[in-house]
Residue, then its C-alpha position, 0 to 999 in steps of 0.5 A: x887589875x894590877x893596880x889591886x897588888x900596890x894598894x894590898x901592900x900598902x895597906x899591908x904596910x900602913x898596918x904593919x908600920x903602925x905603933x902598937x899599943x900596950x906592951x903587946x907581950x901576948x901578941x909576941x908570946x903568940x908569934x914566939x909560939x908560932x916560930x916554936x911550933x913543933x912541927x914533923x914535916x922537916x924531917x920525921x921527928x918534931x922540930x920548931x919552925x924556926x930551927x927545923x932545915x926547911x921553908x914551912x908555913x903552918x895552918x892552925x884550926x884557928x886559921x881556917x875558921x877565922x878565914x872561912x876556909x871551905x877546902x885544904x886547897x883553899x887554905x894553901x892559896x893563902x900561902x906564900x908561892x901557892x896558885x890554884x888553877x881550875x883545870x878543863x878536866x874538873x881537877x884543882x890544881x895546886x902550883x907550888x913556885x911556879x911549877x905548874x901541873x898538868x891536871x893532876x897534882x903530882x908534883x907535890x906530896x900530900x900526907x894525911x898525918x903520916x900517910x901519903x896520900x896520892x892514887x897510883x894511876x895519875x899520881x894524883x894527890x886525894x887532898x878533900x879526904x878529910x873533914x876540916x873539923x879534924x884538921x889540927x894544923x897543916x904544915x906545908x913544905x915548900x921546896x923537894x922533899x924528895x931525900x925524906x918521902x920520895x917521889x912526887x915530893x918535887x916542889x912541896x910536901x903538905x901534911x894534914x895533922x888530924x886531932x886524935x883525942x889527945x887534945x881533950x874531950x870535944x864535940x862539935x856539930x854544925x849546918x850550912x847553906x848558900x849560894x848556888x844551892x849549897x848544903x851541909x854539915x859537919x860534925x866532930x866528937x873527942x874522948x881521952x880516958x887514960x892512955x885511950x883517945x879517939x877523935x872521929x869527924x864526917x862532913x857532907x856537901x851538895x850543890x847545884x853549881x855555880x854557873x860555868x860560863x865557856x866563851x869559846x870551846x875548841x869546836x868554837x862554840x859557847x855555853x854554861x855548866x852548872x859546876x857541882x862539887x859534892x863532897x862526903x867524908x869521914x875520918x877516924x883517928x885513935x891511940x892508946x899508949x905508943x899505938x896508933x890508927x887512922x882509917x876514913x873514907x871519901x866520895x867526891x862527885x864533880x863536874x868538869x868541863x870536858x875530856x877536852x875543852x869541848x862542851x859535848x864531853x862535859x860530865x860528872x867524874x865520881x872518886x870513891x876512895x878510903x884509907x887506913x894506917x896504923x903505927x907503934x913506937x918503941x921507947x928502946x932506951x932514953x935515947x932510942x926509939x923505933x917505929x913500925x908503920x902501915x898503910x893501905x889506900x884505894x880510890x875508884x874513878x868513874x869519869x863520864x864523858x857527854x860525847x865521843x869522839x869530842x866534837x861537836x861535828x860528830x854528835x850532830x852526825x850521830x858518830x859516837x856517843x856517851x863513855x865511861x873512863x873507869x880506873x882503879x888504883x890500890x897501894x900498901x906500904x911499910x916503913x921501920x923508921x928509928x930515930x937516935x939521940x948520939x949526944x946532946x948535940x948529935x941525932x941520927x934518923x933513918x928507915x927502911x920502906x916499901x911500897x907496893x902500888x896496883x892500878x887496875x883495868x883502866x878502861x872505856x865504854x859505854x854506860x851499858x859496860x859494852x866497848x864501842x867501836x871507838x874502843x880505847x884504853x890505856x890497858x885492861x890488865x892489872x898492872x903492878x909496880x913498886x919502890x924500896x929503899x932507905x933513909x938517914x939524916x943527921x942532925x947537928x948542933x954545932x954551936x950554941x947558933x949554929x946547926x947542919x943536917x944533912x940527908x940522903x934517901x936511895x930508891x930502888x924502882x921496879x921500873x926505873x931502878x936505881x935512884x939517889x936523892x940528897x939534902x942539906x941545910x945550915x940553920x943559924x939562930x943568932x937570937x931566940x927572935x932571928x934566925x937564917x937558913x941555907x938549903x940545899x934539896x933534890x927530888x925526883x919524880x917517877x912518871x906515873x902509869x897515866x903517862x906511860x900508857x894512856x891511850x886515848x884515840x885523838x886526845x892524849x897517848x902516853x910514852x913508855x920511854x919517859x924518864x922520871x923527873x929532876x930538880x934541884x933547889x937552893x934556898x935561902x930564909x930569915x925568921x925575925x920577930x920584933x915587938x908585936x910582928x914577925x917577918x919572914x923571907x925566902x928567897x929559891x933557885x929551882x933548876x928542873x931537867x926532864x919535865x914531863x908535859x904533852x910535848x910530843x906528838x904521836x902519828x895518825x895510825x897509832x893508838x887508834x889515832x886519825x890525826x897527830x894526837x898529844x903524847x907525853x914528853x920529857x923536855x929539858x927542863x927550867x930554872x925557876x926562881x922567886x923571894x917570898x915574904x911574910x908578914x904576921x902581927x897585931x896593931x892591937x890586943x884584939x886584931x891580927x894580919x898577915x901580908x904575904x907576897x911572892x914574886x916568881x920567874x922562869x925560863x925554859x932551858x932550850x931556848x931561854x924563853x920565858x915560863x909561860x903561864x906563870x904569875x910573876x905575883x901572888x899577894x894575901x892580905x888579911x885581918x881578924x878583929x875581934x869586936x867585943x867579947x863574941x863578934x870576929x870579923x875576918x876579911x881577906x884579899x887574894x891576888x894573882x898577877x897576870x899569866x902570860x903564854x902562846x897558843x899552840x896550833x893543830x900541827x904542834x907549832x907555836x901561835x899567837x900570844x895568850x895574856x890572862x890578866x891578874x885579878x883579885x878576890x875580895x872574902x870576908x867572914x863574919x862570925x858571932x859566937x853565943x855560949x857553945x853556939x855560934x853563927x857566921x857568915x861568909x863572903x867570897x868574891x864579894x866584889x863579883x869579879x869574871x876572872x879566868x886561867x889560862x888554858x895551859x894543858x892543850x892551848x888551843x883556846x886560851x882561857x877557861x872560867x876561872x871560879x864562881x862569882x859573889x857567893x854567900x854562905x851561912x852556917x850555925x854550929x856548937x863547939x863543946 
């Protein structure tokens, strides 16, 4: 499998190092526009890329057609120092840098336009609530955003900006079909009259799975799911003048593996969940303007469990039986954001925010609503919490090269108190083509109510001694443009303290426990660090590539060991070629390197070692556009490859299935 990674980059190579023909100006006008993109992500306010005090990559509409993309997590995989991962509980997780998850994807924020989007019980981020068709671009941070969003900012921020009419009249519909029973439809619809504009999108799509081959699960046992992921969704956005509204709602019913890596728990987990949030801005004066913001979120879970107790035992012994875990979680906020133009040379932007989150029974039973005498739950009150606090920033210009920022965001929890994250960066423009950037970021992350009070018998308890986590993060980039190619390189230093992760382990007897049972932890942390490049560009006036490679290390802090289960690298190569006037041809290659760690024994000790080896995944998209209409095929994993990841949440067997084999999928749509 490691012999996949030299030969995508010497492709990579051979094409970048080819002379292109013609002058190439369209294709460096093209890359020119893309290093000054306009992006809001950086710090509340739009700035180009190239000057903005962040590491951002963006994805364009454009991008996720010409790749075929079918989820926003499937396009941040194409990103430099992203890894997805497919947990035994049925969650994507997405690692940014080397930072894994446990299930849910808490360490990272994601925003739909201005909206965070994550639910108050797990903290997890809801990132399939909106069609692909209304996403006009996503910008990705990587690195803390904790001094301008807050918590769950940790290691990146993603911001799904959504079309809103503003763009022009639009129509577009389309269907598709493929592999392992797969279905859908999508469909988009845009107006702009005057100062009114609109932009409203749904999709729906059903499967029957693709077949989820278990080797061996924790009772020792093998078997197959048919792993569905059936998805609806629908998506508003509108404005008239300086007002704005988002509203959209979504179900996702998904199957997972198991409560715990057993067969018998297997089950389908449904998330219904909708949002709304609306804004206005005034124009003060020339130079000042003030914007009121609100938003309110709710996501409803159902998880059904086959069997518990989750053993295989205890089902053939008739002990137990089939639950269901329900949660409910609800948030509202508020922010007054003003942004200040000083002098041509001086801005200052600052707000004041509130959020008010409320998780609701979070509860076990059995499919009938009654408790079973395996009663457990993490609380059956209403529990309720909330932050409060400020932002500023300054942004300098300096010199005709030169520009500093410099932030800091104080938070006020009602449940940790007090807390203070800073940042600053220095943006050097030597040239309109070249640029550099040192940075300096800090994020935090309060634990969430999952891990403060679960309780669930024999699989996971929570701690209400938890304290939030830490990281620091220095970083260091370069965007250069030259003739028809740009390059970029980041190099990062992240030093973590406090991680939270199923550490401990809490005593037979308590939380209904009959043996020593998981329990959340803080450990002392990791210092992660890594140099991500990036290469885009055109060999000639129909074709496009991108090369992206990232090399990643850790060590964990108490015993200067290795990060277990990271993949020390990551590589996408990929082209699109434009044959004639309507046949685009897009293929793409993903590698993941190996991923290395240790099983953990029954009684909490260290066992044997786990190596997971690297793989990759060969997709292609085919697309043949006729008038408004157009037809595409698409590939994924067209070479079948049986790849796994590694079992890092439990470790007590080694691997999991890691994604469905060759797929082809079809679809015929209009674009008006």
């Amino acid at each position: 499998m490691i012999k996949s990674l030299p030969l995508l980059l010497v492709t990579g190579a051979v094409v970048v190092a080819q002379t292109p023909d013609k002058s190439q100006q369209d294709v460096e006008e093209e890359l020119l526009a893309l290093l000054n993109t306009p992006i809001t992500v950086a710090g509340k306010k739009a700035q180009k890329i190239s000057e903005a005090p962040a590491i951002i990559s963006v994805i364009t509409a454009e991008d996720l057609r010409n790749q075929g993309v079918t989820s926003v997590a499937e396009a941040l995989s194409l990103l430099p120092g992203i890894n997805l991962t497919e947990t035994f509980f049925g969650y994507t997780s997405v690692s940014f840098r080397g930072n894994l998850q446990t299930h849910y994807n808490n360490k990272w924020l994601f925003m739909l336009n201005d909206h965070p989007m994550f639910e108050p019980v797990t903290g997890d981020s809801s990132f399939n609530g909106v069609p692909l068709s209304q996403i006009k671009r996503i910008e990705v941070l990587r690195g803390p955003g904790s001094a301008i969003y807050g918590t769950n900012a940790f290691t990146g921020v993603v911001k799904v900006i959504t079309f809103n009419g503003e763009e022009g009249p639009a129509a577009s519909a389309s269907a598709m079909g493929g592999s392992f029973g797969t279905r859908g439809g999508e469909g988009r619809y845009a107006m702009n009259s005057g100062k009114f504009h609109l932009s409203v999108g749904a999709s729906a799509q059903k499967s029957d799975g693709y077949p989820y081959e278990v080797k061996r699960d924790e009772n020792g046992r093998s078997g197959e799911i048919p792993y569905k992921n059936d998805l609806y969704t629908g998506s508003l956005s509108l404005g008239y003048g300086d007002w704005t509204f988002n509203a959209g709602d979504f179900s996702n019913r998904k199957s997972k593996f198991g409560l715990i890596p057993t067969l018998v728990s297997t089950g389908d987990r449904t998330m219904d969940g909708y949002y709304l949030d609306s804004g206005y801005t005034w124009r003060v004066t020339e130079k000042w303007d003030v914007n009121a913001y609100g938003y309110y979120d709710s996501l409803k879970k159902d998880d059904l469990m086959g069997w518990y107790p989750p053993a295989w035992a205890q089902q053939q012994a008739g002990v137990g039986g089939p639950e269901r875990a329900r949660s409910e979680g609800t948030k509202y906020g508020l922010i007054l954001h003003s942004s200040y133009q000083l002098s041509q040379d001086w801005r200052l932007t600052g707000g004041l925010f509130g959020e008010f989150q409320k998780t609701g029974p979070y509860d076990w039973r059995k499919p009938d609503g009654t408790f079973s005498a395996f009663k457990t739950s993490a609380w059956l009150v209403d529990y309720d919490s909330n932050t409060k606090g400020g932002y500023f920033q300054a942004d300098a210009r300096l010199s005709h090269s030169f520009a500093a920022v410099a932030g800091v965001r104080y938070t006020h929890s009602s449940v940790y108190g007090d807390s203070v994250s800073p940042s600053a960066g220095l943006v050097f423009n030597a040239t309109p083509k070249l640029s550099f950037k040192a940075l300096y970021g800090t994020g935090t992350r309060d634990p969430n109510f999952f891990e403060l009070h679960v309780a669930t018998a024999n699989v996971v308890n929570g701690n209400t001694d938890l304290k939030p986590e830490k990281v620091k993060s220095y970083e260091l980039g370069m965007d250069y443009l030259t003739g028809s190619s740009s390059l970029r390189l980041n190099a990062f230093w992240a030093n973590t303290n406090d991680l939270i992760s199923r550490s401990l382990l809490a005593p037979a007897g308590v939380n209904g426990n009959t043996r020593p049972t998981p329990q959340y932890g803080n450990i002392q942390g990791q210092k992660l660090s890594g140099i991500e490049g990036e290469i885009k560009g055109s060999i000639f006036a129909s074709e496009r590539h991108f090369l992206n490679v990232s090399l990643l290390q850790g060590t964990e802090k108490k015993d200067s060991s290795d990060v277990m289960f990271i993949p020390k690298v990551l590589g996408n190569f990929g082209i699109n070629l434009l044959l004639g006037k309507n046949l685009t041809l897009s293929p793409y290659v993903q590698y993941v390197g190996a991923k290395e760690g240790t099983l953990l024994l029954s009684n909490g000790t260290q066992g044997g070692p786990i190596h997971v080896g690297g793989y990759s995944l060969t997709n292609l998209n085919l697309e043949y556009r006729f008038s408004a209409f157009w037809l595409s095929v698409t590939g994924k994993n067209l070479f079948d490859k049986v790849y796994a990841s590694p079992e890092y949440i439990r470790r007590l067997v080694p691997e999991t299935p890691g994604g469905p084999g060759r797929s082809i999928y079809f679809q015929i749509g209009y674009r008006g």
